[in-house]
C-alpha positions, 0 to 999 in steps of 0.5 A, a space after each residue: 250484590 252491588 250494595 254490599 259494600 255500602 250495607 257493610 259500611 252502614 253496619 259498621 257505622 251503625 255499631 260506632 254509634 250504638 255500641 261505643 262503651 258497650 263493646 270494647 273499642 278494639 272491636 269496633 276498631 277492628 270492624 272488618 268491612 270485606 269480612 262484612 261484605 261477603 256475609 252479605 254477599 251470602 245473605 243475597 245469595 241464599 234463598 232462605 233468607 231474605 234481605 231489606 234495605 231503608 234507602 232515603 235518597 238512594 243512600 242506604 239508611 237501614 236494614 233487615 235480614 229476615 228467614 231461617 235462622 243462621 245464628 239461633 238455630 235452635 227451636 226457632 225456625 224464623 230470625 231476624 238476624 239482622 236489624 240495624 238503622 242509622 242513629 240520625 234516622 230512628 224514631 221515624 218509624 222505619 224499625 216498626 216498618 222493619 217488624 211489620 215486613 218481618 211479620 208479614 214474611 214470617 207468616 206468609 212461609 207458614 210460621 207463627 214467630 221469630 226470634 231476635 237476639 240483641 246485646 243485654 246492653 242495648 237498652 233502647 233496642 230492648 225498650 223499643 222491641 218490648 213496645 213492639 210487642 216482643 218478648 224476652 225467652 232468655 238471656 245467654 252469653 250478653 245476649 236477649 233473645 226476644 220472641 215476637 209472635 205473628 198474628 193471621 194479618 202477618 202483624 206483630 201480637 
């Protein structure tokens, strides 16, 4: 609980950084940080649901929420609903550390796959989730949403 304030932070600077000229600047203006914060808060909270941080020097760098789905509840029974990292810590192997923890935790619940969804603009999100091994279901409303199966091993396929 003591770190949701610094992960709604960490959000929020992690959406400056990747979506300025995607998303309209009043909506990264109006990024709301208590709002942020208690969704986390509810994340912590739930036991469907489990939350991992990348911390470098105590300082949260990264994160990952992984479980029953609270955005895509449609077919899927496991999301990653979250997946944000810092821009000055990517590329270093944290997101493939991210896939690999959510393989292993979608698996060990019994499932054989997990849905993300990612805005259709975020190009380097989608390359790197491609080479990961996800693949694109559908794309609705400015969103891909990109289903990555789990092997025995609890790794990517």
């Amino acid at each position: 609980m003591d770190d949701c304030r610094n992960l709604s932070k960490l959000k929020r600077d992690v959406w400056i950084t990747t979506y300025t000229g995607i998303y309209p600047q009043e909506k990264l203006d109006g990024y709301d940080v208590d709002k942020n914060e208690s969704i986390f808060r509810s994340f912590v909270e739930r036991p469907d649901i489990e939350l991992f941080i990348a911390e470098k020097n105590g300082e949260a760098i990264g994160l990952m929420t992984v479980g029953k789905p609270y955005k895509l509840s449609d077919e899927y029974d496991q999301e990653v609903a979250l997946l944000y990292i810092r821009k000055d810590y990517q590329r270093q192997g944290i997101g493939r550390a991210f896939l690999e923890i959510a393989s292993k935790e979608v698996q060990s619940k019994g499932f054989e796959r997990f849905v993300l969804s990612v805005n259709e603009q975020n190009e380097n999100a989608i390359a790197f989730y491609e080479a990961m091994g996800g693949t694109t279901v559908c794309q609705d409303g400015g969103q891909r949403r990109i289903v990555f199966l789990v092997s025995k091993e609890g790794k990517t396929l």
